[in-house]
Structures are given as C-alpha cells and as structure tokens.
DSSP file (Angstrom, degrees, kcal/mol; ACC not computed):
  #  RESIDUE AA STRUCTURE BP1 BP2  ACC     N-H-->O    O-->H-N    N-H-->O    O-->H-N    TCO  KAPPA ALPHA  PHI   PSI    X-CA   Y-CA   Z-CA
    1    1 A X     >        0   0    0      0, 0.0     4,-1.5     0, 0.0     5,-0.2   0.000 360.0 360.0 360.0 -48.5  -68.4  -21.8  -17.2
    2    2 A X  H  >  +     0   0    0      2,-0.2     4,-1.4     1,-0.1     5,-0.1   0.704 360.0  57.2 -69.1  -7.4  -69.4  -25.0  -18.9
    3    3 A X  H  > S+     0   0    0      1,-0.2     4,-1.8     2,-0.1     5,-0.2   0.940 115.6  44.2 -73.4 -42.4  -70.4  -27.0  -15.5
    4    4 A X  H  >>S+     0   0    0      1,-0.2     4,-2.4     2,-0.2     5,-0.6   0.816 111.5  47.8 -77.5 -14.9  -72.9  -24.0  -15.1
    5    5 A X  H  <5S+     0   0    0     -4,-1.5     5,-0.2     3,-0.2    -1,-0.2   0.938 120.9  43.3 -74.1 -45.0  -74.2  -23.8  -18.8
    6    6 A X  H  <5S+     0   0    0     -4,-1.4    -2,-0.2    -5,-0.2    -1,-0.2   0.729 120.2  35.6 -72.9 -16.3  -74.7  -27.6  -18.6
    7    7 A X  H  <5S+     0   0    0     -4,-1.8    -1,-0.2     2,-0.1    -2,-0.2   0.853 135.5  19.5 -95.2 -45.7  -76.0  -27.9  -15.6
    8    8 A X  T  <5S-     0   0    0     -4,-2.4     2,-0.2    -5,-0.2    -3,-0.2   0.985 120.0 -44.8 -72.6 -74.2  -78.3  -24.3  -15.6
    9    9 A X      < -     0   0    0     -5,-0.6    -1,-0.2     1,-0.1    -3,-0.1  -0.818  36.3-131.6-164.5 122.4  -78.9  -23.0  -19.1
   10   10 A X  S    S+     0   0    0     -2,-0.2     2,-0.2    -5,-0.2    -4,-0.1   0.950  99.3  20.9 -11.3 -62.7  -76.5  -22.5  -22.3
   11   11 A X  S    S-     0   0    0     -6,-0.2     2,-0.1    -3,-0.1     0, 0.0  -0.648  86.4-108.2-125.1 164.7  -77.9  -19.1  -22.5
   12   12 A X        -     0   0    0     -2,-0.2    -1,-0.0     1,-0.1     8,-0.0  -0.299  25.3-157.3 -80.7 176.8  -79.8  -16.4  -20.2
   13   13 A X        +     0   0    0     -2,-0.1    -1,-0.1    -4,-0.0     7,-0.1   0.205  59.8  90.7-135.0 -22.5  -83.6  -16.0  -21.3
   14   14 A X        -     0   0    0      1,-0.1    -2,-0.0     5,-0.1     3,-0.0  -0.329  66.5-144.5 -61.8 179.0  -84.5  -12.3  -19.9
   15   15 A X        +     0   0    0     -3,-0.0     2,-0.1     0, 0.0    -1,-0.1   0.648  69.9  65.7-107.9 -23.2  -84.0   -9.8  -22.2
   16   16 A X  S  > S-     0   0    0      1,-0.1     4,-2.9     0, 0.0     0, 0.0  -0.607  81.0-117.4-109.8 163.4  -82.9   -6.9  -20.2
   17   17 A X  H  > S+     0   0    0      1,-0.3     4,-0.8     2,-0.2     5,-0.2   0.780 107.9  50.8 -99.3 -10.7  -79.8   -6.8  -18.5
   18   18 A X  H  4 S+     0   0    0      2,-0.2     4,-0.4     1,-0.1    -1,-0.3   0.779 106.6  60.2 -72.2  -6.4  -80.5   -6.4  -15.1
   19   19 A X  H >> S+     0   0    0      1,-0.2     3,-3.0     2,-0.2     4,-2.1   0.921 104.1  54.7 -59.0 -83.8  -82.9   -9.4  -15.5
   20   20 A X  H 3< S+     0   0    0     -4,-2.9     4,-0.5     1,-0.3    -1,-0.2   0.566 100.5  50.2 -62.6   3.4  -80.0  -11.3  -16.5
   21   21 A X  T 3< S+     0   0    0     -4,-0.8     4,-0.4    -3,-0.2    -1,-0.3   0.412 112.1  53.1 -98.6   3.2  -77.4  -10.8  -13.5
   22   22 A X  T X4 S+     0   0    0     -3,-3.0     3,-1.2    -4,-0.4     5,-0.4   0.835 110.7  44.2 -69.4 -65.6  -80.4  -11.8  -11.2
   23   23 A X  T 3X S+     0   0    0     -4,-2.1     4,-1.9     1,-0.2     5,-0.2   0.780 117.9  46.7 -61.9 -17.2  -80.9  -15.1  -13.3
   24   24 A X  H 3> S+     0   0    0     -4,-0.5     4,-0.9     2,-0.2    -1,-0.2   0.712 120.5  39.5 -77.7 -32.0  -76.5  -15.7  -13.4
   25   25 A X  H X4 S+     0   0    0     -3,-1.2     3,-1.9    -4,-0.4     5,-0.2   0.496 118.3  47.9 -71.2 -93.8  -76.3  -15.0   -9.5
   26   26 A X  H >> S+     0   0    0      1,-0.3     4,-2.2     2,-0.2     3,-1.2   0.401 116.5  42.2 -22.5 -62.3  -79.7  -17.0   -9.0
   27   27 A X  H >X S+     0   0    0     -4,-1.9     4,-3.7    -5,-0.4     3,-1.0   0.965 115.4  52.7 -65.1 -53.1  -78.3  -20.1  -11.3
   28   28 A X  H <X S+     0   0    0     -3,-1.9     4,-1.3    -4,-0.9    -1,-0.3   0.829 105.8  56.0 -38.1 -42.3  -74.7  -19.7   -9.4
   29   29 A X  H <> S+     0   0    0     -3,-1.2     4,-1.6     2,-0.2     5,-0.2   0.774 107.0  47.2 -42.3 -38.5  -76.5  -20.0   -6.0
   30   30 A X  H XX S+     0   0    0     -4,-2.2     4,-3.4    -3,-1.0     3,-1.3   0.978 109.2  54.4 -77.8 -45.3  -78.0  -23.2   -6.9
   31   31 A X  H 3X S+     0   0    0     -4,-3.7     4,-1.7     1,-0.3    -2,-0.2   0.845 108.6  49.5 -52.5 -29.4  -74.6  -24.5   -8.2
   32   32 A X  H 3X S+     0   0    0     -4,-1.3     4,-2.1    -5,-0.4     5,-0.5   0.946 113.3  46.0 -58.1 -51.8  -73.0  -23.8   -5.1
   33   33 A X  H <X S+     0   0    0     -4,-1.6     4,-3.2    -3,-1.3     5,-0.5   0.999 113.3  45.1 -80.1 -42.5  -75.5  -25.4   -3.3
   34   34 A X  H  X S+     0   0    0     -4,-3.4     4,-0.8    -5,-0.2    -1,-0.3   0.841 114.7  52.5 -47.2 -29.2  -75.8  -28.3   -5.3
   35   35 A X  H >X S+     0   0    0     -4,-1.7     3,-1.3    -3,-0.4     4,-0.6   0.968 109.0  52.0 -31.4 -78.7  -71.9  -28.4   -5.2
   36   36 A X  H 3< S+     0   0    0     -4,-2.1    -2,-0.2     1,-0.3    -3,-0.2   0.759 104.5  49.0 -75.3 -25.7  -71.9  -28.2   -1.5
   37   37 A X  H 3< S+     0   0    0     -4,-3.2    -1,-0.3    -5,-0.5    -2,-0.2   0.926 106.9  64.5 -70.4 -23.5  -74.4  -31.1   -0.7
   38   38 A X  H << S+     0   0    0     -3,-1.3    -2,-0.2    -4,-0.8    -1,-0.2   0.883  81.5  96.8 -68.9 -34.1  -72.0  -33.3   -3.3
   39   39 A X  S  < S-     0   0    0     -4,-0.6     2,-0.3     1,-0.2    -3,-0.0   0.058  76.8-132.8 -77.4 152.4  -68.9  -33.0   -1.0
   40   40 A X        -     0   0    0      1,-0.1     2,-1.6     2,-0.0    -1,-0.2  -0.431  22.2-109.6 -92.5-175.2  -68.5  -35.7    1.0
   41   41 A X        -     0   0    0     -2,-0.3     2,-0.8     1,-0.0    -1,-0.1  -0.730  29.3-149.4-111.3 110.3  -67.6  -35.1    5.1
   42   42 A X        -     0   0    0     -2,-1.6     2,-0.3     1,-0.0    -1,-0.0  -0.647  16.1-177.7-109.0 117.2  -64.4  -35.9    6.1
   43   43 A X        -     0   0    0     -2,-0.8    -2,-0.0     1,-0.1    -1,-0.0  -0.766  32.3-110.0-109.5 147.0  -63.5  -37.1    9.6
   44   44 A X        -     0   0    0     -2,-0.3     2,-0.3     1,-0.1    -1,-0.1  -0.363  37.8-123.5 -76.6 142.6  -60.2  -38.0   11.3
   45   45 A X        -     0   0    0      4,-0.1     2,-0.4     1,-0.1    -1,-0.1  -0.527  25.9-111.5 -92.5 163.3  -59.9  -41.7   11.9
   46   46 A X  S    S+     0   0    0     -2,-0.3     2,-0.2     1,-0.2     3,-0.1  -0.503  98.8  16.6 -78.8 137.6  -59.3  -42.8   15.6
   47   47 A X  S    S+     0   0    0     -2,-0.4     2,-0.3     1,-0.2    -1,-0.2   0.110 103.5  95.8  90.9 -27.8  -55.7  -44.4   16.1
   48   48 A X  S    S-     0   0    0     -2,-0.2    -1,-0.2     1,-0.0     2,-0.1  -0.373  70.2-122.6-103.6 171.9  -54.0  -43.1   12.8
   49   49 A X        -     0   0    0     -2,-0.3     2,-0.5    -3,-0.1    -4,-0.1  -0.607  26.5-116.3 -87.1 150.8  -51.7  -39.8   12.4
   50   50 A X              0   0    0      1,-0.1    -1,-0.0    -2,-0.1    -6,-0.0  -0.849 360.0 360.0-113.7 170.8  -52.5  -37.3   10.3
   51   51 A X              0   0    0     -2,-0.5    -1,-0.1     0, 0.0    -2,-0.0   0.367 360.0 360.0 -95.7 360.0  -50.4  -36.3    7.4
C-alpha cells in the first residue's frame, strides 16, 4: 500500500465511491505495468547447469 500511495496518490480524489474503485484498479494497472517493464529478462547461460 505505500509503493502505490507513493508512486499514484496518497489519497483517492472522486468523491463517490464507485468513482473511486475505478481510479484504485486504474492506478493498480499502471503499477503493474510499470512493475512489469522494471523486471529484468532472465536467460539460461550456454555451458553452465542450472541450479
């Protein structure tokens, strides 16, 4: 809960509450994506075993 406040918003800004679980999925979607672009891509090296 604090990577997404710090990275999206502290706090919601609609007022109503279906307003605000669009804008908590929406800002979770982005974290994911942003998340997913950070990982790096990991490939087996040639010659060594893996664990």
């Amino acid at each position: 809960m604090s990577r997404y406040k710090q990275l999206i918003s502290p706090k919601l800004d609609l007022r109503d509450f279906n307003g605000q679980v669009v804008e908590a999925l929406a800002g979770v979607k982005v974290m994911n994506k942003m998340l997913t672009l950070g990982m790096p891509v990991r490939q087996a090296l040639k010659g060594r075993p893996t664990l």
